[in-house]
N, C-alpha and C positions, 0 to 999 in steps of 0.2 A: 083585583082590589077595588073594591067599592069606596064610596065614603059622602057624607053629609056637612053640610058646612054650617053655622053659626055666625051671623054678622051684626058684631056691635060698634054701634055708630056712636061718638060725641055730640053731645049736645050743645048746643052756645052756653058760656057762663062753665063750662069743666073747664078745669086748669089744660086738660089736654087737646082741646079744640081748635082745627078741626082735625079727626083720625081716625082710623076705623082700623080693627082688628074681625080677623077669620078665624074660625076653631072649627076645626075639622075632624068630627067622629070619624076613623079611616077601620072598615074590615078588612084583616088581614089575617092569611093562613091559619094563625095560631091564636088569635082573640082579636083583640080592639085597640087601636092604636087611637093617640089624641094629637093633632101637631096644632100650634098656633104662628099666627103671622101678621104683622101690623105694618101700616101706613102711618105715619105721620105728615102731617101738611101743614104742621103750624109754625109757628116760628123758632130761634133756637131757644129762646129763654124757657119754650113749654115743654123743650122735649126730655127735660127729667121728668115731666108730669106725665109724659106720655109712656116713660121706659115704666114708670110703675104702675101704671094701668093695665100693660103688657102685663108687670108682672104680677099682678094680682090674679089677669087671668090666669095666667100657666098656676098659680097656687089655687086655683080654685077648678081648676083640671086635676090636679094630684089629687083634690079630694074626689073628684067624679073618679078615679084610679080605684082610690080607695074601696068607693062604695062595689062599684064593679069586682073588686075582687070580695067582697062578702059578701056575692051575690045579688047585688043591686038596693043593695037596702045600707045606706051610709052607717057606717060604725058607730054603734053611742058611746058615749065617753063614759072609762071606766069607773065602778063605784069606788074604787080609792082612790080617787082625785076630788078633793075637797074643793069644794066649789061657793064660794061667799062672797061678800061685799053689799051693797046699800043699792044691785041693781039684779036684778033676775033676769037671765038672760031668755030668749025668746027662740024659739024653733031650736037650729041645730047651731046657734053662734057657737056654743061649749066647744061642739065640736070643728065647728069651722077653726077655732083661734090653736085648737091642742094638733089638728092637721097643718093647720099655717106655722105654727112653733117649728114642727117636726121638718117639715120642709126649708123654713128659713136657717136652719141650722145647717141642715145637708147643704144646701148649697155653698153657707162657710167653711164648711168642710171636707165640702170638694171644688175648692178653691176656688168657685163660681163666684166670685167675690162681688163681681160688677152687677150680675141677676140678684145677690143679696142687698148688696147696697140700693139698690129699684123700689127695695118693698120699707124705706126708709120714708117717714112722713117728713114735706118738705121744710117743717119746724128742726125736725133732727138735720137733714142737709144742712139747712143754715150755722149750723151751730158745729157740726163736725164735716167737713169736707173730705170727699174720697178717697185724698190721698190720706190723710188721719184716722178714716176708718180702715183703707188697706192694711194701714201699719199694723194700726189694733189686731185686725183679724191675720194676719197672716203672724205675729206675734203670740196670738192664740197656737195657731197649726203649730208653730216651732216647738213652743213648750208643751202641748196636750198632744202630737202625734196625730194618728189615726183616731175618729169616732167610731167606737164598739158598738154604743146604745146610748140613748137620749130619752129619758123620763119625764113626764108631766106629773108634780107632783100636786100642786094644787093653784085655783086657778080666783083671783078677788076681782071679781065687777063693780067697779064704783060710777057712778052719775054724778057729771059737775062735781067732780072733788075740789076741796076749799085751797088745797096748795095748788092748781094748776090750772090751766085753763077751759070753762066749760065744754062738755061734751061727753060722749061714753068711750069706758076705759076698760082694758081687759090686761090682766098684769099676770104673766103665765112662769111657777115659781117651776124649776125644771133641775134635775140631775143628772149627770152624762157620766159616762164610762171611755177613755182616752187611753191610746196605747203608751203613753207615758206616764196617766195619773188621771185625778179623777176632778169633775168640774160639778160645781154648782153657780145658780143665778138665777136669774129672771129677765123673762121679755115682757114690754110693756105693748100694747097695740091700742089704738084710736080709730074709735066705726067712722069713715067716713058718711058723707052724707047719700049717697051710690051702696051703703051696705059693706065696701069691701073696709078691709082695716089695715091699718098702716105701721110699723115700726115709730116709737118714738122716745125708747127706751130701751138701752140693754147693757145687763151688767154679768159677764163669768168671771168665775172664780177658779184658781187651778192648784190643786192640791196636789205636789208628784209623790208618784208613785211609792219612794221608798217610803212614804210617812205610815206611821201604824195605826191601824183602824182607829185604835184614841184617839191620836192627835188630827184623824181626817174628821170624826165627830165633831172633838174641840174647834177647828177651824170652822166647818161649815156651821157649826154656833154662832161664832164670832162673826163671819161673816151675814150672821140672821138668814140661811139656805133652810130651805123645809125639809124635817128629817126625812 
C-alpha cells in the first residue's frame, strides 16, 4: 500500500487556528482510498471551528470519490436541476453544493449525527444547539425510516439577499424517498470566505407513506417542495 499526503495548515485570523489536517490519497489492492486526520491546537471555544473544517474536508474528498469514479472528470450537475437566483455560480460550485447536499444527508441518515452537525455554520450553532439538532434529526430517522434516494431538485443562488445577512447563499430544493414515506425540503449553505460552505439552513418535510400520490402532491404544495 502506497499513499500521498496533503497538508492544510490555518492561518492566523481562521476561526480554527492553530490546526492542521492530513488527507491521504492511499493505493490499495482494489482502487483508491482517501483517509483524513486533524490536529487541533487551539483552544476549546475554536474547536467546533475546527470539527467543521475537518468536516468540510472529508465532503470535499466524497467529491474527489466522486470524480474518480467517473473517471476523473468531476460529475456536472444534471440538466434537470434548475438552477437560478441573482448569482451565477463560478467553476464547479453547482456541483460542489448538490455533492455537499447528498453527503450531508447521508451522514443524518446514517446517524452520523455529530459529522452532520460539523458542517453547520456557527450562526446555526448559536441558534440551535446539538442536543436540539440531535432531537430534530434522530426525530427525522424515527418517522422517515431508512433513505432509499435523495434528489436535488433545483438549486437559487442569491448575493447579499435583503432578508439576511450579506454574503453568497446556495439554497438546494431536494426530494427523498424513505422506508416509511416520502420527504421534501431544502438546505440552505453560505460560501465561506476559504470557498468551503457551511449549513445555515434546513428544513424536511415528511409525508408517510400510506398518503396517496394526491395528497403527497397537495402537501409538498403546501409546503412550497419543488415538484
Amino acid at each position: 500500500m502506497t499513499s500521498e499526503s496533503l497538508w492544510y495548515f490555518t492561518k492566523p485570523g481562521h476561526p480554527a487556528h492553530p490546526g492542521v489536517i492530513q488527507r491521504a490519497v492511499v493505493q490499495i489492492a482494489d482502487g483508491v482510498g482517501i483517509h483524513e486526520e486533524g490536529w487541533s491546537f487551539a483552544s476549546d471555544a475554536a474547536q467546533p471551528a475546527f470539527k467543521t473544517f475537518l468536516a468540510q474536508i472529508r465532503a470535499l474528498d466524497q467529491q474527489m470519490k466522486e470524480a474518480m469514479a467517473a473517471g476523473g472528470n468531476p460529475p456536472r450537475a444534471p440538466a434537470t436541476i434548475a438552477v437560478g437566483g441573482n448569482w451565477r455560480p463560478q467553476g464547479t460550485e453547482t456541483e460542489a453544493v448538490i455533492s455537499l447536499s447528498k453527503y450531508y444527508y447521508g451522514l443524518e441518515f446514517g446517524s452520523r449525527i455529530e459529522d452532520a452537525y460539523a458542517l453547520a455554520d456557527s450562526s446555526l450553532r448559536a441558534t440551535l444547539p446539538f442536543d436540539r439538532y440531535s432531537n430534530f434529526a434522530n426525530d427525522v430517522l424515527l418517522k422517515a425510516g431508512r433513505l432509499k434516494d435523495f434528489t436535488v431538485k433545483d438549486i437559487d443562488w442569491e448575493k447579499d439577499p435583503p432578508q439576511g445577512p450579506p454574503g453568497l447563499y446556495a439554497a438546494v430544493d431536494f426530494s427523498a424517498e424513505a422506508e416509511k414515506g416520502h420527504l421534501c425540503g431544502y438546505l440552505a449553505w453560505k460560501r465561506a470566505d476559504d470557498g468551503f460552505f457551511t449549513l445555515v439552513r434546513e428544513e424536511t418535510n415528511i409525508m408517510d407513506s400510506s398518503m396517496s400520490s394526491d395528497n403527497v402532491a397537495k402537501a409538498k404544495a403546501q409546503f412550497r417542495c419543488a415538484p
